[in-house]
N, C-alpha and C positions, 0 to 999 in steps of 0.2 A: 459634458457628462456622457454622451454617448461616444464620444472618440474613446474616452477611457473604458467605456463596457465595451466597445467592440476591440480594443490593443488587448483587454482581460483575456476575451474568448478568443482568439487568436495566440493569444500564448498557449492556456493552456489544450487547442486541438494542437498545436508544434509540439508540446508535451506528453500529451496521448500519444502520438503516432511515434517518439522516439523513448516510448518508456512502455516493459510491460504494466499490465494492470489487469487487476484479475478481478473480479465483485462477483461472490456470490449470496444472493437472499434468503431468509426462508423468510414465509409467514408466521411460523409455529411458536420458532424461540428468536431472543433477539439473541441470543449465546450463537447461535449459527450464521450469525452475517457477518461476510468479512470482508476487508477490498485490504489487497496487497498491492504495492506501485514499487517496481525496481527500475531504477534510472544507472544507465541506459538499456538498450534489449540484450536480453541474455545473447543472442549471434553477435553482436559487437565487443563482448566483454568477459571475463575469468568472474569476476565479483560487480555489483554494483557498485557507484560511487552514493549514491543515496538506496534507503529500505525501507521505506514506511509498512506496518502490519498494524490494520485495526481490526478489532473483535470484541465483541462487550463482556468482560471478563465472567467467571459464573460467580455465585454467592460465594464459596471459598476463597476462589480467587478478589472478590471485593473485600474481603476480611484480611486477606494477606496484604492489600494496599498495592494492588497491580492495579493498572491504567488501560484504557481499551484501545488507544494507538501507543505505539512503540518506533519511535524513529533511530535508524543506525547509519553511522556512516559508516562502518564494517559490518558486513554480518556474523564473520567468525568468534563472537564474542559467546557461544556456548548456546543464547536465549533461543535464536531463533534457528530453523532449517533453512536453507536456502530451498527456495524454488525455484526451476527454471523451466517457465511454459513459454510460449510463443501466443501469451493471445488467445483470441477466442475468432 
């Protein structure tokens, strides 16, 4: 059991370290907390090959039947902006 939690956490710091990822908190609203992960770093790449974006949709957006993660394997599909940071 523990070979497999430590082969987990070992994958995903290889993960971390070759993918952006962004997390920002609030306290206030949960509508402000988001983590974006674009695989691989923006310096190696034109587009990601993977795009995860989660944010907890607001009350409208719960009514329209929007979801709070959004996974793409392109991003030019209209939904989302691309980001390109480096990190934190």
């Amino acid at each position: 059991m523990f070979y497999k939690l430590f082969v987990f956490i070992v994958i995903m710091i290889i993960l971390y370290g070759v993918s952006d990822v962004k997390i920002q908190t609030s306290l206030y609203k949960t509508e402000d907390n988001v983590i974006i992960i674009q695989f691989p770093k923006a310096e190696w790449r034109d587009e990601p090959f993977f795009y995860m974006h989660c944010q907890e949709p607001t009350e409208k957006e719960k009514l329209e039947g929007k979801k709070s993660c959004r996974f793409h394997r392109e991003v030019g599909d209209g939904e989302e902006k691309l980001e390109h940071f480096q990190g934190f």
